[in-house]
C-alpha positions in Angstrom: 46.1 160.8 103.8 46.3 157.4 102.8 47.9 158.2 99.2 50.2 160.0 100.9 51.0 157.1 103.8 51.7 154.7 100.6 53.6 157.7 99.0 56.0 157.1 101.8 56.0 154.0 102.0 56.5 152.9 98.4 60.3 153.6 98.6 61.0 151.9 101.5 59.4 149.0 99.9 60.8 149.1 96.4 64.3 149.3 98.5 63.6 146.4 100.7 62.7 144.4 97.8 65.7 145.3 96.1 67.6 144.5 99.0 65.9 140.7 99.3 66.8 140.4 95.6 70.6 141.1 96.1 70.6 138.8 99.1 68.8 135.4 97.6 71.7 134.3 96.0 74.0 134.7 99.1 71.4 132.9 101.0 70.9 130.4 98.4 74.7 129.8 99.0 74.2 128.9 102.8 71.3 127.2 102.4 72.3 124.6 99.9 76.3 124.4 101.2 76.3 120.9 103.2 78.2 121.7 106.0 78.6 118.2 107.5 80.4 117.4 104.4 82.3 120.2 103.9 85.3 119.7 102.5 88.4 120.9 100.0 89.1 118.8 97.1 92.7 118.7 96.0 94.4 122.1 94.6 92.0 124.7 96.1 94.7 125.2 98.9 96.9 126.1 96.3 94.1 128.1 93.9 93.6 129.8 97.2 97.7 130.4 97.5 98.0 131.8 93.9 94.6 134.1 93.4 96.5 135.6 97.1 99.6 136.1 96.3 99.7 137.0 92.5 96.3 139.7 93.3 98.4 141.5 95.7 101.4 142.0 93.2 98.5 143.1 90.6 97.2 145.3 92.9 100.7 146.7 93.9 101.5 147.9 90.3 97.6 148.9 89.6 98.2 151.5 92.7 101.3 152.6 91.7 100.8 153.0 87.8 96.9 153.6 88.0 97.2 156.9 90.6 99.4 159.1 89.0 97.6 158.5 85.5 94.0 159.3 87.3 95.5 162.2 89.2 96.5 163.4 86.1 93.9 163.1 84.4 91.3 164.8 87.2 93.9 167.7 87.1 95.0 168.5 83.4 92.8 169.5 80.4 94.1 168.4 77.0 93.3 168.1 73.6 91.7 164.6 72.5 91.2 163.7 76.1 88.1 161.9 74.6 90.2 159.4 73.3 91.7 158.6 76.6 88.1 158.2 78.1 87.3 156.2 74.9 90.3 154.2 75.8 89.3 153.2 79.2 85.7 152.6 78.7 86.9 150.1 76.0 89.1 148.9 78.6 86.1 148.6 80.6 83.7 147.3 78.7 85.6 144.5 76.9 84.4 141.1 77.6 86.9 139.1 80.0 87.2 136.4 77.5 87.8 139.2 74.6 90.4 140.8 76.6 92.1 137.5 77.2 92.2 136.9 73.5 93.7 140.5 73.1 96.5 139.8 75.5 97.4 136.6 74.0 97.4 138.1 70.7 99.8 140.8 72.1 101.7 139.0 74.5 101.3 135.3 73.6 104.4 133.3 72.1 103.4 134.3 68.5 102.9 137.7 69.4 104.5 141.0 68.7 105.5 141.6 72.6 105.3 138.1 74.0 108.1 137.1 70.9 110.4 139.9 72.3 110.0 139.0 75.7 110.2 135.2 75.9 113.9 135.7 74.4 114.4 137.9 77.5 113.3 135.2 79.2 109.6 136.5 80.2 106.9 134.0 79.2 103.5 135.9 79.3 101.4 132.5 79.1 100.1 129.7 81.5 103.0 132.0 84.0 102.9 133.9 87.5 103.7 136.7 85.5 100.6 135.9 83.1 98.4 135.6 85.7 99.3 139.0 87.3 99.2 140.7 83.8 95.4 139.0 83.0 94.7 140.8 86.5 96.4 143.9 86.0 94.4 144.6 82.3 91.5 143.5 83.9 90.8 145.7 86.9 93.1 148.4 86.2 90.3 150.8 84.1 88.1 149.8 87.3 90.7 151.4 89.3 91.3 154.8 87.1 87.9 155.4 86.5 87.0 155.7 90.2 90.5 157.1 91.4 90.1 159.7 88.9 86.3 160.9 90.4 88.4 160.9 94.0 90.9 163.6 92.8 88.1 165.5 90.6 86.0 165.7 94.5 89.2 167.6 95.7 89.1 171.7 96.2 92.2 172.4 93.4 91.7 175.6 95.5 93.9 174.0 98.3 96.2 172.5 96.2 97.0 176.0 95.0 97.1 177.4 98.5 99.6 174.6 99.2 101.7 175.6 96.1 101.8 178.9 97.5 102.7 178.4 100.9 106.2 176.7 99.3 105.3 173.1 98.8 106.8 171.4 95.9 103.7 169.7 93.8 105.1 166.6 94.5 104.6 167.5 98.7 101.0 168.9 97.7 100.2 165.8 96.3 101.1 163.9 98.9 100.1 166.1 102.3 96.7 167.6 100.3 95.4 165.5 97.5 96.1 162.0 98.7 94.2 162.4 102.1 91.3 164.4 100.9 91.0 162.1 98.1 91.4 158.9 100.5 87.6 157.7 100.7 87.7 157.3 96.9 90.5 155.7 96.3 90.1 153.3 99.6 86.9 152.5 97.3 88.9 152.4 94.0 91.3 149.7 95.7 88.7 147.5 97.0 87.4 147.6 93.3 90.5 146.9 91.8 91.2 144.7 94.4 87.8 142.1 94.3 88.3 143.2 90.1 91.6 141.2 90.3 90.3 138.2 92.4 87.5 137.5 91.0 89.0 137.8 87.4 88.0 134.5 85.3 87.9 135.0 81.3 91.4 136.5 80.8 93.0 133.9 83.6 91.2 131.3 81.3 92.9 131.9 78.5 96.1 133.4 79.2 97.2 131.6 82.5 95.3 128.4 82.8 97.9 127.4 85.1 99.0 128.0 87.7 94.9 127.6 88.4 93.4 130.3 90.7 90.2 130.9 92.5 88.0 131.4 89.6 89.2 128.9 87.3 89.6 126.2 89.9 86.3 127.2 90.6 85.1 126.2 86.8 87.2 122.9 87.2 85.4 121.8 90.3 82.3 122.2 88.3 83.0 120.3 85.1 85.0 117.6 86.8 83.3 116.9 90.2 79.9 119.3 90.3 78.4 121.5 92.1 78.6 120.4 95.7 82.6 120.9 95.2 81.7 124.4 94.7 80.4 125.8 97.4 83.8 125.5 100.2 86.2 127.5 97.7 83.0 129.6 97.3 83.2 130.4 101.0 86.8 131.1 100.9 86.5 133.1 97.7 83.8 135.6 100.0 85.8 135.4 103.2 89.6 136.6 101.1 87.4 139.1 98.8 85.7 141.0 100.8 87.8 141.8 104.3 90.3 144.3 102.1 86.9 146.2 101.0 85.9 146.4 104.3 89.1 147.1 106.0 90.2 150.4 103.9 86.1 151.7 103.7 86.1 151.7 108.1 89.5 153.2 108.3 88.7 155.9 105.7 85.6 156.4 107.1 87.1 156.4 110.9 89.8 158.8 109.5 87.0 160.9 108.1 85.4 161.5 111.6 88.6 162.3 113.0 
């Protein structure tokens, strides 16, 4: 009986443990902010401006380039499709500060591409248009990986029945495979999304400037310490994680419906 009774209880333990663990750095973060001196110190309003704006135009093109490739993908079988999994998993799994050494090596003034397009005016480092492509490379495997699990999860049974009921593909797509597939992909953009936000190492080295969250975040450090920190810390949390939120209730709510 009592074997059993610890049997039971051993999970529950091993989770709420797990729990605590995931939680002592959060509270280590209220605990040691000091709130009566809280305070911004200059250029986190506009760090806060640019991670904003320039993650919502990487996200933009991650959702419209990204769901197409992962619906195609979940729905076509084709030779060498190992290679495209190899591809994204190397996407993946490349360091942030490797990957931003790849893209300057592809896009930077001496590069193959970056040469091309700085005479067509498009400068691909320390840019806006740096900045959103550091993002884009950085969160858009994130994005396919987990979009493309969202279309595998739907029935291709009801896409056929909508095929022969006289929808076009592009109609079944849209009216069958989008809204069965929408609790996956509400999760694939909030990973893209805090993916993009959070990104440091390829900013670093491709778009030092214009400075965003992350790398105004590594300034405060080496220039003022730790106790500058903590506010763009709190705004960091607070821009990250509403989006997340947000899309996970309404497809959930839409779910229940």
């Amino acid at each position: 009986m009592i074997l059993t009774a610890f049997r039971l209880r051993l999970p529950a333990f091993v989770s709420l443990l797990t729990l605590l663990l995931l939680a002592a750095p959060f509270a280590g973060l209220a605990f040691m902010t000091s709130w009566r001196s809280f305070g911004f110190t200059d250029g986190d309003g506009s760090a806060i401006t640019v991670s904003l704006g320039y993650s919502v135009l990487a996200l933009i093109l991650i959702i419209a380039l990204g769901t197409p490739l992962a619906w195609w993908l979940a729905r076509h079988r084709i030779r060498g499709a190992w290679l495209i999994d190899t591809l994204l998993l190397l996407a993946l799994l490349t360091p942030p500060l490797a990957l931003g050494l790849l893209l300057a090596s592809m896009y930077g003034p001496y590069g193959p591409a970056g040469s091309l397009l700085e005479r067509a005016g498009l400068v691909l480092t320390n840019s806006g248009p740096a900045f959103v492509m550091a993002q884009f490379y950085s969160a858009l495997p994130y994005y396919v990986i987990a979009a493309r699990a969202a279309f595998e999860g739907v029935p291709r049974e009801l896409e056929q029945i909508a095929l022969t009921l006289g929808h076009s593909p592009w109609r079944s797509f849209v009216h069958v495979s989008l809204p069965l597939a929408r609790l996956g992909l509400a999760a694939a953009i909030a990973l893209a999304w805090v993916r993009a936000l959070g990104e440091f190492g390829a900013v670093l080295i491709v778009a030092y400037y214009p400075q965003g969250i992350p790398v105004k975040l590594w300034v405060n450090l080496q220039n003022i310490g730790l106790s500058a920190v903590y506010p763009l810390l709190w705004v960091f949390f607070l821009v990250a994680m509403p989006l997340p939120l947000v899309l996970g209730l309404a497809a959930r709510r839409r779910h229940l419906i």
